[in-house]
Each structure stands twice: as C-alpha cells, then as structure tokens.
C-alpha positions in Angstrom: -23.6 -55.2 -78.1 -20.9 -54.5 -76.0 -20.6 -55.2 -72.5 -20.6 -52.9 -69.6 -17.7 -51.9 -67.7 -17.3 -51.3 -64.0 -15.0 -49.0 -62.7 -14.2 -49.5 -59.0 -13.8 -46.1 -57.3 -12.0 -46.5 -54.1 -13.1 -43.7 -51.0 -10.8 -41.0 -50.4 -8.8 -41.9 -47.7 -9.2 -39.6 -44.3 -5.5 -41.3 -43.0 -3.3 -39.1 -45.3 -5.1 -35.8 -44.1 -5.3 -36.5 -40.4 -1.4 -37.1 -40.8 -0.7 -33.7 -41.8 -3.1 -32.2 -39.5 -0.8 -33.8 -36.6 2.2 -32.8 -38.2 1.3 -29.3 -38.6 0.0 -28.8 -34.7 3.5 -30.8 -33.8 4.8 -28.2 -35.5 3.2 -25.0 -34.2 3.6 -26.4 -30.5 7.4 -27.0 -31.3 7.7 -23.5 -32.4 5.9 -21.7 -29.8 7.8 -23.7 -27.1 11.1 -22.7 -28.5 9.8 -18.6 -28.5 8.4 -19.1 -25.0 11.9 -20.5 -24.2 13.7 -17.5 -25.9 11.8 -15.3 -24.4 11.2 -16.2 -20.8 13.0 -14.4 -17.9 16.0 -15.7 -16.4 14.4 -16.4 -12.6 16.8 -13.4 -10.7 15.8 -12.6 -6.9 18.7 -10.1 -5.7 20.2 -11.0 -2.3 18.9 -8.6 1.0 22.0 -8.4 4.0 21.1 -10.1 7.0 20.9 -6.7 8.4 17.8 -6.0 6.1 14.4 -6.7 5.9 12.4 -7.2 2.4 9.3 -4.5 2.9 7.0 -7.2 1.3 8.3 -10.3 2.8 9.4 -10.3 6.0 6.8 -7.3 7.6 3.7 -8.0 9.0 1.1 -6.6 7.7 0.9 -3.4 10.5 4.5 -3.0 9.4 4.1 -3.0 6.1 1.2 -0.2 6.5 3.6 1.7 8.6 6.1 1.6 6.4 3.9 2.8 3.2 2.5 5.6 4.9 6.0 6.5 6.2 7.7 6.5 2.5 4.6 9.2 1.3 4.5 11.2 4.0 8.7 11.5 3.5 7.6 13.7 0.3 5.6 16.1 2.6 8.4 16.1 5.5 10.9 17.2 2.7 8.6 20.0 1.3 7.6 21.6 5.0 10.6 21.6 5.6 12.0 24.0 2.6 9.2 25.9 3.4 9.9 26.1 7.1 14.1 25.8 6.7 13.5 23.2 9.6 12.0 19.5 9.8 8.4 19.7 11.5 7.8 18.2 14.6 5.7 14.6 14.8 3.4 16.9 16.7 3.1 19.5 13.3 2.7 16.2 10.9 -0.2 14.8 13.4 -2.2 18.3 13.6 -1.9 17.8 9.2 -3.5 14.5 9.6 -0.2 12.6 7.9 -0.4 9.1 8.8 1.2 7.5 10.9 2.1 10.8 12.8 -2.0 11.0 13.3 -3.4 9.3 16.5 -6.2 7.9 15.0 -7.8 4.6 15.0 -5.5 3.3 12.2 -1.9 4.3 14.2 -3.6 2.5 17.4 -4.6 -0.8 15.8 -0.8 -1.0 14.0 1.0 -0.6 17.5 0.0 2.9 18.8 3.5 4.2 17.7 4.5 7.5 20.0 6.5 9.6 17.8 9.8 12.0 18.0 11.8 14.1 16.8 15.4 12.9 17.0 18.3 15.7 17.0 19.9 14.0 14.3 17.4 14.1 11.9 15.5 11.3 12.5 11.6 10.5 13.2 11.8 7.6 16.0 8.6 5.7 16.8 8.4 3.7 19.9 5.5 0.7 19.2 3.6 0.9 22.3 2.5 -3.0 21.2 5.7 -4.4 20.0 3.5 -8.1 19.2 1.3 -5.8 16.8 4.1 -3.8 15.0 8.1 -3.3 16.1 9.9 0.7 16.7 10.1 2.4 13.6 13.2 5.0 13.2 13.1 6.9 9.9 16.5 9.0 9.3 16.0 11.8 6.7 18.4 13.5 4.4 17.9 17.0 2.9 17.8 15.4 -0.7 14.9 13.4 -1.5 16.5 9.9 -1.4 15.2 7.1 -1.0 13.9 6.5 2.3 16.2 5.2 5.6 13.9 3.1 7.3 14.6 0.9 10.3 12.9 -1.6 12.3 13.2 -3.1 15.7 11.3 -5.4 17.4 13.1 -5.7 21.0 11.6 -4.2 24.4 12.4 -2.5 25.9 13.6 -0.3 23.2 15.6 3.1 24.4 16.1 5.9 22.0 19.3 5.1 19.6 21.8 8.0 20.5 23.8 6.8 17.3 21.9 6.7 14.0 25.1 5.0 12.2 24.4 2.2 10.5 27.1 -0.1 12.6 25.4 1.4 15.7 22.0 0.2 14.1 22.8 -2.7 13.0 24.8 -4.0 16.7 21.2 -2.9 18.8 19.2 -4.6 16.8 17.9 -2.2 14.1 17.2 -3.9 10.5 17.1 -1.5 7.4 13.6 -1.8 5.4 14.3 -2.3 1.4 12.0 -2.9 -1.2 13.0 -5.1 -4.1 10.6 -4.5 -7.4 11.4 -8.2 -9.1 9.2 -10.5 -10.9 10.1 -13.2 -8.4 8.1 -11.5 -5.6 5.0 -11.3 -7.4 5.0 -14.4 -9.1 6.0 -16.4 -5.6 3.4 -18.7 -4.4 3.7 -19.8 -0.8 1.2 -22.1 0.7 
C-alpha cells in the first residue's frame, strides 16, 4: 500500500496584483498631469492705459448697460446715416426706440442721460444722476470701427468743445475698451 501524499497549495497572493494596480493609476495620473501641463494656457491679461477703463471691470453695472446698448445701436447710427448722408439726431434715434437714446424707464433708472448731437460727430450724454451712471460721449467715424466710447464721472460736466483724445484725457474723460481674455472670465473676486 502506498501512502498518501499531501500537496500543500499555498493562496494566490492579492499583494502582487494590487501592486500593479497602483502602478498603473500612478501612471495614468503622471501622464495626464504632464498633458494638462502642455496644454494649459499661459495666464496673459493685456495691460489697459490709465486713461482707460475695462468695459467689464471697472463699470458699474448702469454703465456697463449703457455702454452695450450704445455699441448696437452704433450699427444702426452708421446705416441711417448712409441712408440719410447725415448722422440722425438723439431726438430721431429716441422716436426709433434705440436704447439709450429712448426715455424710457430703463434710460431713467441708469442715470436719465440727456442726449446731443455734437458738431464734431459725437453723441454726448450728460448723466442727470452722475452717483447712478457718469456722462457718456460716443465719437463716431464714417467706417464702422470699433466704437469711441468715453466716460466721465465729474459734475458739473460742460460739453467737451475738443474731442481729441489729449483734450479728453486732461478733463477727465476715460476711453471704454473691452478686453475678450480668458483671465476675465475665469477671475474670481470675493
């Protein structure tokens, strides 16, 4: 008779798989870091001149609905005015409802602005509630540039005689620009 034999089966061990599990997300993790780091933006914000003001920034928020309002209805000053061979009056603009030329309740509650005509070329609006929203003074060109918009938020405010930028710029005036940059939008101010 012959004897039994044991074999002693030892468990599979679990140490050796978790091992490579770990290496494998270390792995992933490392790679994906190094393509996020390739990838990713370099953090540029352009630079405005101290006689500028960024439209999203530095407007409240009656300016900045001023503003808006002003840069569309530039598209319909420039068309009435090919069709008329002469800029229309604030008066013209308010009767086609164009905003901020319209005296409605929205003009009153962002600073009940009283429009004009300027000889130049220019739409000047004096804020009659300079706390609310300052003077607006649009200058427009017969191209369809982008739009010259100044602010001013002295009083009293006269009507600028000289629409240079120098002349501007020494009463006061700050040029409106908008800067499109990831910066602005991914800004978090608290």
């Amino acid at each position: 008779m012959s004897t039994p034999t044991t074999q002693i089966v030892r468990p599979a061990g679990a140490g050796h798989e978790t091992l490579y599990v770990l290496l494998l997300c270390l792995m992933i993790l490392a790679v994906a870091g190094s393509v996020v780091l390739w990838h990713g933006e370099p953090k540029e914000v352009s630079q405005i001149g101290s006689h500028q003001l960024d439209a999203r920034r530095d407007l409240s928020a009656a300016e900045q609905g001023i503003y808006a309002d002003l840069r569309v209805t530039l598209d319909e000053i420039h068309l009435l005015r090919q069709a008329q061979q002469m800029l229309p009056s604030p008066q013209t603009l308010a009767e086609e409802g164009f905003a901020p030329f319209a005296q409605d309740a929205s003009s009153v509650s962002r600073g009940g602005h009283a429009w004009q005509l300027l000889e130049a070329g220019a739409y000047f609006g004096q804020s009659q509630s300079p706390t609310v929203a300052g003077s607006f003074l649009m200058r427009t060109t017969t191209a369809n540039d982008v739009p010259d918009i100044w602010l001013n938020r002295g009083q009293p405010l006269a009507v600028p005689g000289d629409l240079s930028d120098a002349a501007l710029e020494g009463t006061g005036w700050k040029q409106i620009v908008a800067q499109f940059d990831a910066g602005v939008t991914r800004q978090h101010r608290h």
